[in-house]
C-alpha positions in Angstrom: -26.9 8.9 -4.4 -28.7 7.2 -1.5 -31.5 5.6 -3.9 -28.8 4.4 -5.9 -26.7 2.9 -2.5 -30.2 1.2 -1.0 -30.9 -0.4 -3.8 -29.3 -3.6 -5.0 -26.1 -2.0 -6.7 -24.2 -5.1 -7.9 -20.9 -3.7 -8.2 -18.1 -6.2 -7.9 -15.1 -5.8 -5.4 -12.4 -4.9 -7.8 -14.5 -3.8 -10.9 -13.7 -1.1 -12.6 -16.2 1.6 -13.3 -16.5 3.3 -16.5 -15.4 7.0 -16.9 -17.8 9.6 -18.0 -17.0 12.1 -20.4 -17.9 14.7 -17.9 -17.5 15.6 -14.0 -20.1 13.1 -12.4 -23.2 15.5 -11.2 -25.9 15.1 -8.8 -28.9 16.4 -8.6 -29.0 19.8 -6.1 -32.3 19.5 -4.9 -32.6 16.0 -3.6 -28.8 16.2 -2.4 -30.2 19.3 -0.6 -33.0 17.9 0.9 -31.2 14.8 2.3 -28.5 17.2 4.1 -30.8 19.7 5.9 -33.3 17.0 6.7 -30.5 15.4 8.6 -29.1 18.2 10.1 -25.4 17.6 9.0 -24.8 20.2 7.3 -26.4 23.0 9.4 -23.5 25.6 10.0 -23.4 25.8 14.2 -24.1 28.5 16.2 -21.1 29.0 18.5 -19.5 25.7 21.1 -23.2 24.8 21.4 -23.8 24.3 17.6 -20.6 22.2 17.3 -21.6 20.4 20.5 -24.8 19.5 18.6 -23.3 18.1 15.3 -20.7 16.3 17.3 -23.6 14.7 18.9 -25.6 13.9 15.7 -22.5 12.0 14.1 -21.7 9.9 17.3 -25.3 8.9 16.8 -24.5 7.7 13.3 -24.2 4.3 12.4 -21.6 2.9 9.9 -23.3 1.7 7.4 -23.6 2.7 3.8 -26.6 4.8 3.1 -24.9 6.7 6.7 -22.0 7.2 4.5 -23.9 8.7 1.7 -25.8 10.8 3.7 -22.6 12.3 5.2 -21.0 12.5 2.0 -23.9 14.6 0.9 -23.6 16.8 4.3 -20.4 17.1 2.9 -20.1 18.0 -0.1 -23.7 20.6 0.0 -22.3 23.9 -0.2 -26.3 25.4 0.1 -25.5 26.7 3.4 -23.5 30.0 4.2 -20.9 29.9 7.1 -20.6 33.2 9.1 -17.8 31.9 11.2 -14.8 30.4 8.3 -13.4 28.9 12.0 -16.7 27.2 13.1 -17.1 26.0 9.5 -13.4 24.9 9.4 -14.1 23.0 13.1 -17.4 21.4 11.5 -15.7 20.0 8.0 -13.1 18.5 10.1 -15.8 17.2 12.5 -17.7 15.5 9.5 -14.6 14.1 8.1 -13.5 12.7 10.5 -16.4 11.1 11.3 -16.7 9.7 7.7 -13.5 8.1 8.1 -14.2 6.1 11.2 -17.6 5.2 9.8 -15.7 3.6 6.7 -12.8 2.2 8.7 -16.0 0.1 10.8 -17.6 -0.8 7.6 -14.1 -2.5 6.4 -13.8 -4.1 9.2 -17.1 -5.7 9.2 -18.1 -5.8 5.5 -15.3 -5.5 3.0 -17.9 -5.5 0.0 -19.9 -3.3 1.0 -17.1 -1.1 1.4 -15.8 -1.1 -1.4 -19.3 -0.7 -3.2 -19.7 2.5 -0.9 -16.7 3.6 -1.6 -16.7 3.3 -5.6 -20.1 5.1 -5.8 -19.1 8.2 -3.4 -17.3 11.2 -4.5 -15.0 10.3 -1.5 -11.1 11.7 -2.2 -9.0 9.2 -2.4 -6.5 10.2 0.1 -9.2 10.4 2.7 -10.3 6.7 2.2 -8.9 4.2 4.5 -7.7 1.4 2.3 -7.3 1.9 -1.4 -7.1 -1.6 -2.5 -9.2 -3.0 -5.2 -11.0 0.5 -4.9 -11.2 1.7 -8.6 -10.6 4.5 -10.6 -13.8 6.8 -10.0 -15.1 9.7 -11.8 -14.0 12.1 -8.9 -10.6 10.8 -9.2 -7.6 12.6 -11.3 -8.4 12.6 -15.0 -6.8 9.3 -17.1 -4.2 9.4 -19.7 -6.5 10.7 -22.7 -4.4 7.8 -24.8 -5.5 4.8 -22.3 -9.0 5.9 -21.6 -9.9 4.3 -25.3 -11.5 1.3 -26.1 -9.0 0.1 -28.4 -6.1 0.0 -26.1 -8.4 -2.4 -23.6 -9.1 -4.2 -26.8 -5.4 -4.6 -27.6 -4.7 -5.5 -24.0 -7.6 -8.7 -23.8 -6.4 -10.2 -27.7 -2.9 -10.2 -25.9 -3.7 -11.2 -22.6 -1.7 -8.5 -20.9 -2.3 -5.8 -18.2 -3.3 -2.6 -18.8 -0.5 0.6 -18.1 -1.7 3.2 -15.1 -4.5 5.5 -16.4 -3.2 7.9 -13.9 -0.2 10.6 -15.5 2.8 10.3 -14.1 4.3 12.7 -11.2 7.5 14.1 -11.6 10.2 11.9 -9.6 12.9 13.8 -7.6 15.2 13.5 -4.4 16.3 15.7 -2.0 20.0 15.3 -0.4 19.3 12.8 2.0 17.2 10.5 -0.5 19.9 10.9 -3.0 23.0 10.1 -0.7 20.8 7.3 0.4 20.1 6.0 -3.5 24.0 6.0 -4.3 24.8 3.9 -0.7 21.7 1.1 -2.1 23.0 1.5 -5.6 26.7 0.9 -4.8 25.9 -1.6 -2.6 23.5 -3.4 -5.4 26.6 -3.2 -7.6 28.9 -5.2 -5.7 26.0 -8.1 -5.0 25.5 -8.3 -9.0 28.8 -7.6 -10.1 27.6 -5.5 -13.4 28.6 -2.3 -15.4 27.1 0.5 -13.6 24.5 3.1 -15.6 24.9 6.5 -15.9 21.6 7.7 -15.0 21.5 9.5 -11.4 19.1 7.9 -8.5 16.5 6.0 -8.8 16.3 5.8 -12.7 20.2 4.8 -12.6 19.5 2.1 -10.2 16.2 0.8 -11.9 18.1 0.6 -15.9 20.9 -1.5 -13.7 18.0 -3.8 -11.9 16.7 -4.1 -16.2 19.9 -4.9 -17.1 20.9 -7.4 -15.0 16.9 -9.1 -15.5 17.6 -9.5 -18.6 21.3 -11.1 -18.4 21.7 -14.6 -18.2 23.3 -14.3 -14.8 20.4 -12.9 -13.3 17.7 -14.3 -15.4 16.7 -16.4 -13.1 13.9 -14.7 -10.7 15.5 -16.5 -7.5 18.9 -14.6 -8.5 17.3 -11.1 -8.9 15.2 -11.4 -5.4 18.4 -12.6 -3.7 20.3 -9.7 -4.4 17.5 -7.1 -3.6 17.2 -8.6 -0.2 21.3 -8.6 0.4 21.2 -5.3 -0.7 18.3 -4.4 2.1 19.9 -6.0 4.6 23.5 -4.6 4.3 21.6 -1.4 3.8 20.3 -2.0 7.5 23.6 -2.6 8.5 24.7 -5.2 11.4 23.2 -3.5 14.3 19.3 -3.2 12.8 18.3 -6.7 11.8 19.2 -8.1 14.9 17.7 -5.8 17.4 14.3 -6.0 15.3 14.4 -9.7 15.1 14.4 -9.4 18.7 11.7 -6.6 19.9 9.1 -6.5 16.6 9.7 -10.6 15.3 9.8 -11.9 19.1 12.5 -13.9 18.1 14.7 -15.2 21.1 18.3 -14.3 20.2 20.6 -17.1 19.1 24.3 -17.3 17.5 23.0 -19.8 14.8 20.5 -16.8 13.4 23.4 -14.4 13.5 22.8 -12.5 16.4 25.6 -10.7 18.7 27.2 -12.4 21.2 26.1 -9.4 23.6 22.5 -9.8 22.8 22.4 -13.4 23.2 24.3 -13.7 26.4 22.4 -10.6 28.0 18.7 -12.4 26.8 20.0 -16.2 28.6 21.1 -13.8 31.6 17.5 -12.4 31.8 15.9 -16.4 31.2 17.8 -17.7 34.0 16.7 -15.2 36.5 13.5 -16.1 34.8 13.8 -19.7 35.2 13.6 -19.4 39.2 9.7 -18.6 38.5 7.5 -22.0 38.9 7.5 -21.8 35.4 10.0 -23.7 32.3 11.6 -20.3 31.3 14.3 -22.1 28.8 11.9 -23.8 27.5 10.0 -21.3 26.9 12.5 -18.6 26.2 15.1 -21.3 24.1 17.7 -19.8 21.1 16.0 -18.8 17.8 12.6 -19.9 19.2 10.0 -17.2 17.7 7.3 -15.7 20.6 5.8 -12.9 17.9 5.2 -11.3 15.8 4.8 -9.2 18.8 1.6 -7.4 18.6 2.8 -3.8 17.8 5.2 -4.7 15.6 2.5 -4.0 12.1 1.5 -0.6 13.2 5.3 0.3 14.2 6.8 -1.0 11.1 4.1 0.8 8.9 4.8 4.4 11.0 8.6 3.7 10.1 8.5 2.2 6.8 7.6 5.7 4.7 11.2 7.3 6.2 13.1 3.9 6.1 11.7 2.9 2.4 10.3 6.2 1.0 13.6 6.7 -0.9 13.0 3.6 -3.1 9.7 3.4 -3.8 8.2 7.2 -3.5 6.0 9.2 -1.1 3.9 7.0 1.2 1.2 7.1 4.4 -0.1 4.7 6.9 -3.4 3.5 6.2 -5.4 0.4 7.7 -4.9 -3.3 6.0 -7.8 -4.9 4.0 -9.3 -5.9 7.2 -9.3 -3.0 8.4 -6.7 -3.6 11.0 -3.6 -1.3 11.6 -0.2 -2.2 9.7 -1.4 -0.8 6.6 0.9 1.6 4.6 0.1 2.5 1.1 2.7 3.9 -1.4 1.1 6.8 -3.4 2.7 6.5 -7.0 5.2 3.6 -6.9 8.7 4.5 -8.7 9.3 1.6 -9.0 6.3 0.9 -11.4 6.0 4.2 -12.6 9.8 3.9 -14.1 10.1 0.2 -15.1 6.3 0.1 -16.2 7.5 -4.0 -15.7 5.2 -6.2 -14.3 8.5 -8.6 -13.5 10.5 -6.1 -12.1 7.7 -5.2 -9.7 7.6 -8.7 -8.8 11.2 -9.7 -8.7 13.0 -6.7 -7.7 10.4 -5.1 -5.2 7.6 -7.2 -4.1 8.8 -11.2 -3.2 12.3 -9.7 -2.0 9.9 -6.7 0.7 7.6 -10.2 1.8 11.0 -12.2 2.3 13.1 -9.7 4.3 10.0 -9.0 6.6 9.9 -12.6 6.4 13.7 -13.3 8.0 13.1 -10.7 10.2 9.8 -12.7 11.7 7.2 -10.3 10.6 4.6 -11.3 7.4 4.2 -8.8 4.6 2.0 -8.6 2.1 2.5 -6.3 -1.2 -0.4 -5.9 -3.4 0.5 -3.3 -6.0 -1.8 -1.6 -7.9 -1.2 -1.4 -11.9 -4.4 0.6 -12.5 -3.1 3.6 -10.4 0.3 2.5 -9.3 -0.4 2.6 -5.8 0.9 -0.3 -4.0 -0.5 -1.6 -0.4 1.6 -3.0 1.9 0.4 -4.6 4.7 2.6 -6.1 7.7 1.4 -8.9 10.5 -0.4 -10.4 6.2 1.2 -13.7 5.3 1.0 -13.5 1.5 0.1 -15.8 -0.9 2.6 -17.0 -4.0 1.8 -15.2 -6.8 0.5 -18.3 -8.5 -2.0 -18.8 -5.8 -3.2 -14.9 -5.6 -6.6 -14.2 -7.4 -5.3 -10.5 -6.7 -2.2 -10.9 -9.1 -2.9 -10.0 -12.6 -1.4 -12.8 -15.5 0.4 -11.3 -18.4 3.0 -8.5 -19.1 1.9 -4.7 -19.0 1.5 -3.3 -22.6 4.1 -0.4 -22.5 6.5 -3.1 -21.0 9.8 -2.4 -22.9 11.3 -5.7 -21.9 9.0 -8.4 -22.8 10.4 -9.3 -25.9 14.0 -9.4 -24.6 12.6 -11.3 -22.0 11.0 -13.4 -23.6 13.9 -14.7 -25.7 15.8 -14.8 -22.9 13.6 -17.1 -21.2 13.2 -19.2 -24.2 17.0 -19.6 -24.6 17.6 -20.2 -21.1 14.3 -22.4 -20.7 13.2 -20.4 -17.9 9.7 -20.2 -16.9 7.9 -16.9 -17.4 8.2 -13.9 -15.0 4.6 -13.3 -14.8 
């Protein structure tokens, strides 16, 4: 492993690595060798043993062939623990250790990160930003169906995207999730005025977002993010959007941007006792003028955002963004692509309406879902590029889509461009 991480590995950021038939192996002995001659695996000897090793990973630099080597410490099971609590203290220790050492190497060299990080057995829930990192050979096993040639063949003649590799997880909701489904999905309903579906929760509310896609009322992609982001926003009620415009968006409260009158009359209140400062407080402080993003406001929203959107979009944690800085939250197995398997409603329905709410509410967002794994990294305090413009968005319809023929001659009779 560390031979193969000094030398010049040329893998791409974003390339996807070929699965093996079998588990990945490593050699024992020189695996072996490498984590006693460090040290980092050696099982301590009482406080003064851990005391030791916490010492000898401080001393650690975060670079790749450190990462390897505490990978190996890791993962070398050669050494017999007499004390499971010790041994508990000391995996935690090492872990932890690994994950600082790869949230520095982000920060400072995103290639070599993701290089490190597609070569190491390295779970995927303990690495610190997922995107671009592929599918590895330590990772859950791939639909036995995708993982054949021909369905990449079939996918490059066509030009489209290939489906998740990754099976699918059962999608459920408990009472609260469920109650808060029917409030969104009645709420959708009256901003598209269409028949309702069936179908309980989130599979309900998806077949009525299809639906009204492929209708020539809501054909149009501008139609379909509109009435996501009404949806959100009603969703939030009066009170929310208001109060976060004000202390995450650091926007100075104003009657024109639909702020209360008791918000707006109790911020000039505060600017005029301001103003007696030797400096131009209304100026400074005038209606609807923007001071933000305030600097918490992307780690806040991303600590809030798996109980406020969780609901809709599935189980999700806070990570760090691309550049290693906080504000990252990364959504585990998107319903939303999971469910639709649509490239367009992913875009239309989930994506461009997230960016433009955050948007209105003064804070950049930046979605970049994953279609490999259906993961899907959002990142607040990112100003996103159009889709047209990002390298990161893949061209083309999934292959299991069941829409793009419908949407296709929808498009061609309504001479609208194409959703992808």
């Amino acid at each position: 492993m560390l031979a193969v991480l000094s030398g010049a590995a040329g893998l791409a950021p974003g390339a996807r690595l070929v699965r093996p038939e079998v588990a990945f192996n490593r050699v024992p002995a020189p695996r072996a060798a490498v984590a006693d001659s460090s040290g980092l695996s050696e099982s301590p000897n009482g406080a003064l043993g851990v005391m030791d090793l916490a010492g000898k990973l401080a001393r650690l630099e975060s670079t790749p062939l450190a990462v390897a080597q505490l990978t190996d410490a890791i993962e070398y099971t050669g050494v017999e623990h007499n004390d499971e609590t010790l041994a508990s203290v000391s995996d935690w220790l090492r872990r932890t250790r690994r994950t600082v050492m790869l949230a520095d190497l982000l920060r400072t060299d995103r290639t070599a990160y993701l290089e490190t990080v597609s070569f190491l057995s390295i779970p995927r829930p303990e690495l610190p930003n997922l995107q671009d990192v592929p599918i590895r050979a330590c990772d859950p096993p791939v639909h036995a169906d995708l993982a054949t040639s021909d369905s990449a063949v079939s996918a490059a003649a066509e030009e489209l995207v290939a489906d998740c590799a990754l099976p699918d997880v059962p999608v459920g909701e408990n009472v609260a999730e469920a109650a808060l489904l029917r409030i969104t999905r009645d709420i959708y309903a009256g901003e598209i005025e269409r028949p309702r579906d069936p179908a309980p929760g989130i599979r309900g509310l998806l077949e009525e977002m299809r639906r009204f896609m492929l209708s020539p009322q809501g054909a149009a992609p501008e139609v379909q993010q509109r009435a996501i982001v009404e949806t959100l926003k009603k969703l939030m009620t009066p009170v929310l959007p208001p109060i976060y415009r004000f202390f995450m968006g650091g926007f100075v409260p104003s009657l024109e941007r639909g702020d209360p009158r008791w918000l707006v009359d109790g911020t000039q209140k505060a600017v005029e006792a301001l103003d007696k400062l030797p400096w131009d407080a209304k100026g400074a402080l005038a209606p609807g003028k923007q001071l933000g993003p305030l600097p918490y406001a992307p780690l806040l929203t991303a600590l809030v955002s798996p109980y406020a959107f969780g609901f809709l979009v599935g189980p999700a944690k806070v990570n760090l963004r691309k550049d290693g800085q906080f504000g990252g939250l990364v959504v585990e197995k998107c319903k939303f692509l999971q469910e639709s398997n649509c490239k367009g409603m992913c875009l239309n329905s989930c994506k461009l309406p997230a960016q433009q709410l955050f948007d209105e509410l003064g804070l950049p967002l930046r979605v970049s879902p994953n279609f490999e794994t259906q993961e899907c990294q959002w990142s607040f305090g990112e100003v996103a590029p159009p889709p047209s413009e990002d390298a990161t968005w893949p061209k083309g319809c999934l292959v299991g889509c069941g829409s793009r023929e419908a949407m296709r001659e929808l498009q061609s009779a309504s001479n609208l461009p194409a959703c992808n």
